[in-house]
C-alpha positions in Angstrom: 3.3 -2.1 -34.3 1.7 1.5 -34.7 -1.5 1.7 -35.7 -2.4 4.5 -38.5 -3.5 7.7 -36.6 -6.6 9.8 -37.0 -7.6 12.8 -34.9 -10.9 14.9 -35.2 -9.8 18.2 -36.8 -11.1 21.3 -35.5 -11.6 24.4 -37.8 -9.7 26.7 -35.1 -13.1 28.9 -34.7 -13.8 26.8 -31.7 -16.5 25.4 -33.6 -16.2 21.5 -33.4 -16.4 19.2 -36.6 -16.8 15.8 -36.8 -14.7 14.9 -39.8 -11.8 13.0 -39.0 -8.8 12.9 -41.3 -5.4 11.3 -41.1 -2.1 12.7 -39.2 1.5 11.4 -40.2 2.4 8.3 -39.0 3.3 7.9 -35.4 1.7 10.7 -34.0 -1.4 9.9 -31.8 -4.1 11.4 -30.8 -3.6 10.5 -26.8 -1.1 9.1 -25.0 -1.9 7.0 -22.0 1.2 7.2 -19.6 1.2 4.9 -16.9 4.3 5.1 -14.2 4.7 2.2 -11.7 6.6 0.8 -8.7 6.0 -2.5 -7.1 2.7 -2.6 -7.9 2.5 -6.3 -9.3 -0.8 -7.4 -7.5 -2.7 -4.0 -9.5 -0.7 -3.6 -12.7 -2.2 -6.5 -14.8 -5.7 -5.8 -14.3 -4.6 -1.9 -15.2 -2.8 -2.8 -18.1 -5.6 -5.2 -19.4 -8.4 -2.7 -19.4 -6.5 0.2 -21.0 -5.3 -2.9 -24.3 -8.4 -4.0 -24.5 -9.5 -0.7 -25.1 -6.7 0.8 -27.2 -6.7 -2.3 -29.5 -9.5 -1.6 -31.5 -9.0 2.2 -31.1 -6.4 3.6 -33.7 -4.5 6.4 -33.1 -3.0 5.3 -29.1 0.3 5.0 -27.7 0.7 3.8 -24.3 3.8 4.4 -22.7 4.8 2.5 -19.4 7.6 3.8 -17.2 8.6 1.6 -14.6 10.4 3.5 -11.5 13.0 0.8 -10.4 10.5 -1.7 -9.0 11.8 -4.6 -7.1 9.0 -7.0 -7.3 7.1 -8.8 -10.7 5.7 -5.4 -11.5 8.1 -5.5 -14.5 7.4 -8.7 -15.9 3.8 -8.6 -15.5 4.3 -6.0 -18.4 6.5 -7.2 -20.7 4.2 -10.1 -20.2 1.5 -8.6 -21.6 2.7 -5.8 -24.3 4.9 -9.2 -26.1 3.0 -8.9 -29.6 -0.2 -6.9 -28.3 -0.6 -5.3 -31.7 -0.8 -2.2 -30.2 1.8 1.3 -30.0 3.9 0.6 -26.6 6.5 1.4 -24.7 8.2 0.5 -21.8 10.8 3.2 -20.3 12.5 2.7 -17.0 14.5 5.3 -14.7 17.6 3.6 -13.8 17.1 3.9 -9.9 13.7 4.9 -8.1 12.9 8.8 -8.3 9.6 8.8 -6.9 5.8 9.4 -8.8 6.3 13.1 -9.3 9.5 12.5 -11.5 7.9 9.2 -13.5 5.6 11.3 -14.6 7.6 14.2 -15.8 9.8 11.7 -17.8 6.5 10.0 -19.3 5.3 13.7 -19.6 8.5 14.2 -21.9 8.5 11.1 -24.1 5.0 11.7 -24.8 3.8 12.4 -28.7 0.2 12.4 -28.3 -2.4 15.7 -28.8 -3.5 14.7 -25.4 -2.3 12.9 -22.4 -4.3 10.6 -19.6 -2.3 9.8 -16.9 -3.5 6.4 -15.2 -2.3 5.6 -12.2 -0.8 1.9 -12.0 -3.3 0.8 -9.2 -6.5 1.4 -11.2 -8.5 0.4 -14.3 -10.3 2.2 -17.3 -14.0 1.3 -17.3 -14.9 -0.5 -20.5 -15.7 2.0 -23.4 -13.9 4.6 -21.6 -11.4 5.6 -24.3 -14.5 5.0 -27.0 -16.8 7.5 -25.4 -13.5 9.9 -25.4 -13.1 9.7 -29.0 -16.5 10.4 -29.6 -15.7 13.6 -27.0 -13.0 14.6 -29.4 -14.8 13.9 -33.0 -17.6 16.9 -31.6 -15.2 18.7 -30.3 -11.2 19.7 -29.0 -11.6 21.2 -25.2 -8.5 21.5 -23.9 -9.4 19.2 -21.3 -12.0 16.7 -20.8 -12.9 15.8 -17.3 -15.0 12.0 -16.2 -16.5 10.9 -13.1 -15.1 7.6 -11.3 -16.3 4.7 -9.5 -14.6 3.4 -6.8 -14.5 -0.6 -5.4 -17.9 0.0 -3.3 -19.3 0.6 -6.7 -20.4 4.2 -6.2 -20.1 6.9 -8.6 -18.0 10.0 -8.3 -18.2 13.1 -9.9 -15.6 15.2 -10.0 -16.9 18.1 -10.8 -20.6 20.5 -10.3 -21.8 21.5 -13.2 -23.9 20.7 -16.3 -22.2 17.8 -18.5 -22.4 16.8 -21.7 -21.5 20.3 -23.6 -18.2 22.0 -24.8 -17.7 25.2 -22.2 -15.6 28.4 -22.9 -15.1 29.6 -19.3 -11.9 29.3 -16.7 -14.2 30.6 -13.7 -16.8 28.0 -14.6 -14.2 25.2 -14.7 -12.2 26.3 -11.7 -15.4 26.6 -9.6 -17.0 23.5 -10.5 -13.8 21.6 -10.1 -12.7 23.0 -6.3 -16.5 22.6 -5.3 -16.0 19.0 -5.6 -12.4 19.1 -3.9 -11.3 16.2 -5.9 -7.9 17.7 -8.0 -6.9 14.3 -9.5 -4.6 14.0 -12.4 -6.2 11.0 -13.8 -9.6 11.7 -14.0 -8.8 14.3 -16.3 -7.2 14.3 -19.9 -5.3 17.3 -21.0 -4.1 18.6 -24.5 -0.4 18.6 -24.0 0.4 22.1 -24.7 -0.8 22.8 -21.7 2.2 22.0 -20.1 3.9 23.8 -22.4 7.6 24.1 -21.1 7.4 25.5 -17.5 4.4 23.0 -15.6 6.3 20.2 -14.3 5.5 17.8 -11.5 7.3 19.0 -8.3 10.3 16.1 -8.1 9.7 14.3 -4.6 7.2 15.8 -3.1 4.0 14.7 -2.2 0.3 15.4 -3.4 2.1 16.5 -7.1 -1.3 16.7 -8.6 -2.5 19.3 -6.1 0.2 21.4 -6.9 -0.1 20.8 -10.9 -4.2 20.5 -11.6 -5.1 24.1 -11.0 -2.3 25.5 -12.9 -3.4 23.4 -15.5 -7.0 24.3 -15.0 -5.7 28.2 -15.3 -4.4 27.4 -18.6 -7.4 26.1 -20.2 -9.9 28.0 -22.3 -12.1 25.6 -22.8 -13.7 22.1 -21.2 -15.6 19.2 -21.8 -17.2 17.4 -18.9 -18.6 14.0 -19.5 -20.4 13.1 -16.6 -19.7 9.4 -16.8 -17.5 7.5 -15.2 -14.3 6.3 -16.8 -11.7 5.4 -14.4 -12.4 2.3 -11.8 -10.7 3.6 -8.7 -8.9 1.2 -6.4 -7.0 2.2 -3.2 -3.9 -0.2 -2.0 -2.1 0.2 1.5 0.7 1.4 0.0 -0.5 4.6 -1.4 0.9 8.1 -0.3 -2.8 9.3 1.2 -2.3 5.5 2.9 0.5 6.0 4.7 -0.6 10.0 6.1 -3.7 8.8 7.3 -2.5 6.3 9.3 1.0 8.0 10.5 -0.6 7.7 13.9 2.5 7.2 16.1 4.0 10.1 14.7 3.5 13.3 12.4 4.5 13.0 9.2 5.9 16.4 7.9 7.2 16.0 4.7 4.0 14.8 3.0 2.0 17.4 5.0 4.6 20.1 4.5 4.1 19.4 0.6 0.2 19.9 1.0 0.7 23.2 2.3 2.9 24.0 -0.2 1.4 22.5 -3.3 -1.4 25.9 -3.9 1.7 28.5 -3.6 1.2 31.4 -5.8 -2.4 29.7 -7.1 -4.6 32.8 -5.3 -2.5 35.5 -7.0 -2.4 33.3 -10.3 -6.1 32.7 -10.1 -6.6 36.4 -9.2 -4.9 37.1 -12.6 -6.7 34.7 -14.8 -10.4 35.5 -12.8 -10.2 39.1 -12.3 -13.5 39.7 -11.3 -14.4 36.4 -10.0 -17.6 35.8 -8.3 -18.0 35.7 -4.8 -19.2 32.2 -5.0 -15.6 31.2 -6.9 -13.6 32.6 -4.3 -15.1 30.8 -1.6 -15.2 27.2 -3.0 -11.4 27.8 -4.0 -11.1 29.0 0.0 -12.9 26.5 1.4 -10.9 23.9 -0.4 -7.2 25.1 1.5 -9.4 25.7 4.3 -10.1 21.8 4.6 -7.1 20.8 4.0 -6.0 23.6 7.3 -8.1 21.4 9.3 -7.2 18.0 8.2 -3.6 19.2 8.7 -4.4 20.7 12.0 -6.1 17.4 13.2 -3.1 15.0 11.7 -0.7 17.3 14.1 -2.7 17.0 17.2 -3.1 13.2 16.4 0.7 13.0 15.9 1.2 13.4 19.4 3.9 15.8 19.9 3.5 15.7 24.0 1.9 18.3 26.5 5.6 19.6 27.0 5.5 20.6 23.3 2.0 22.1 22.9 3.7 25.4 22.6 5.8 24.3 19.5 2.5 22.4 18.4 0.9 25.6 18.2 3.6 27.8 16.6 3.6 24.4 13.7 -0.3 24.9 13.4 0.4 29.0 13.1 3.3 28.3 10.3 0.8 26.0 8.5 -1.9 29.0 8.5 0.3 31.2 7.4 1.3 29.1 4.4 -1.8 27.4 3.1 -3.7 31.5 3.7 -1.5 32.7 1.5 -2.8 30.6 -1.1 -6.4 31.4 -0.5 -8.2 33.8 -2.2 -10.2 34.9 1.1 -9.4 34.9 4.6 -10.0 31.6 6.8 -11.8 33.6 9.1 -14.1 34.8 6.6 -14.5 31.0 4.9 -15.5 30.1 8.7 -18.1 32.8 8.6 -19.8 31.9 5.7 -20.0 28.6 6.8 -22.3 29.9 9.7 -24.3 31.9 6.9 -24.5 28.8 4.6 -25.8 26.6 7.8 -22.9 25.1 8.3 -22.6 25.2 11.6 -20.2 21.7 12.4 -17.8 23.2 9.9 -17.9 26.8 11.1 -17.3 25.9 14.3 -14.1 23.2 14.0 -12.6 26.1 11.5 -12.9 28.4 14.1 -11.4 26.4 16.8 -8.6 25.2 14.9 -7.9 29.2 13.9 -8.1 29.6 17.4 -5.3 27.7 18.4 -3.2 28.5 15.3 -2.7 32.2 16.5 0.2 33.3 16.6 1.6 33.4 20.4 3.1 35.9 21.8 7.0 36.2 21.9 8.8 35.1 25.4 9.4 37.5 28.4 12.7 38.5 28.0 14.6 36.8 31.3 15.7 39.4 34.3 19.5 38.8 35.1 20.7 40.2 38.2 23.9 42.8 37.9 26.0 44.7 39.9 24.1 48.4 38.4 21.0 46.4 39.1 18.4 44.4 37.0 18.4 44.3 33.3 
């Protein structure tokens, strides 16, 4: 059954109210879109924690999408939305299309104001979508941010900055968010416009929400950071970040070729939306792509591509540096020396020496052939 909806309503001064008044029936306030494959052993202690939660919340649709799973994932769910009492759906793609295109399908069927994307593996921490509401009756930031704990029970934040308080600034949100590195989708819930029609999730490639969160981020004008956590993380073997980390008998270049990919065009877009960014800004959003150079960088050498091959290994790293610079609003070199400034000196030093071997080599001799008019 669907619940009667209410949303906080907002005077459109950016002043926030807190008088909440009633919306037609059917349209919620959030959507919470969960996609999942073969996930059987995580799903039910997901799905528990968001029902619980939604149950005695009015206003909530939770949509499910399950991406062709082959194990009980499936009937763990039906299992446990049969006469909830609460605004569900279950959707399913008729063969498996991968986490980037679940999402965009959820991201379609979706009705709500604002979306929370929970991944299938994890759980909302009790209260969570309480202490959002109360976000939402003070005021309607186009996107709320929460910390997360994770299962050694330490907290997370997500991003550096003063919580608690409704912010009007994209450079204060984009520098807070990339100074903590962590670009998740769902520790973050986003007013749906912001997608609008053109911000999709990249269909089959890796590390989507690197490639969607700042472009999201760009959009926003305004932000709430709660500084609590919200989300109980859990990591399974399965996961994508899993099985890079631990590709040790070989390189795995899809999933790394989609993390050097994921930031194209964000340096000129951000340029765009922070004209006059501070210097400070620029480097937390360079140091970011800069890690992620060297954690590429160290997956390739780990990869073992074979002393025969260091000459190809070296013109991959250079390809990579070429890419992933692009997206940087300063030069690597430049990140590595304000490392050294900063004290950095570990960091400064492994940037540098992975730069170093990432040059670009110089082009072959061209062979001598012996003629009959001589050598050419």
């Amino acid at each position: 059954m669907d619940f009667e909806t209410a949303r906080a309503v907002a005077d459109g001064s950016g002043e926030s109210v807190s008088a909440i008044s009633p919306v037609p029936h059917g349209q919620p306030w959030l959507s919470v879109l969960v996609p999942f494959h073969n996930v059987e052993p995580f799903i039910g202690a997901c799905l528990e924690s968001i029902l619980a939660q939604i149950a005695v919340c009015p206003g909530i649709e939770l949509i499910l999408l399950d991406d062709k799973s082959t194990d009980g994932s499936e009937a763990v769910c039906r299992r446990l939305i049969e006469d909830c009492g609460v605004d569900v759906r279950l959707l399913q793609h008729p063969e498996n299309r991968g986490i980037a295109a679940a999402r965009n399908s959820l991201l379609d069927a979706a009705r709500g104001d604002y979306l929370w994307f929970v991944d299938s593996d994890d759980m909302l921490l009790p209260g969570a979508i309480e202490a959002l509401r109360a976000v939402m009756d003070k005021a309607r930031p186009d996107v709320v941010l929460c910390d997360y704990l994770r299962q050694d029970s330490v907290r997370y934040t997500t991003f550096a900055g003063e919580g608690g308080c409704h912010t009007r600034c994209i450079e204060t949100l984009i520098a807070g968010t990339f100074a903590k590195r962590r670009l998740h989708l769902w520790s973050r819930i986003w007013r749906r416009d912001l997608f609008a029609d053109d911000i999709r999730f990249p269909d089959g490639a890796h590390f989507e929400d690197v490639a969607v969160v700042p472009r999201l981020l760009l959009r926003a004008r305004c932000f709430y950071y709660a500084a609590d956590p919200w989300v109980f993380y859990r990591s399974r073997p399965g996961s994508i970040m899993a099985r890079i980390n631990r590709a040790c008998a070989g390189f795995d270049r899809r999933g790394n070729d989609d993390m050097a990919r994921a930031l194209a065009g964000f340096g000129q877009a951000m340029a765009t939306a922070v004209p006059h960014a501070a210097p400070e800004t620029n480097f937390v959003v360079a140091r970011f792509v800069a890690r992620e150079f060297t954690k590429i960088a160290k997956r390739l050498i780990r990869g073992g591509t074979g002393s025969s091959n260091w000459r190809h290994t070296r013109a991959e790293l250079h390809r990579y540096r070429m890419e992933m610079e692009s997206c940087s609003p300063l030069p690597f070199a430049f990140v590595g020396r304000q490392y050294l400034l900063k004290g950095k000196i570990g960091r400064g030093l492994e940037l540098a020496f992975w730069l170093a071997i990432a040059r670009a080599l110089p082009a072959d001799p061209m062979p001598v052939v012996a003629t009959e008019q001589g050598f050419v």
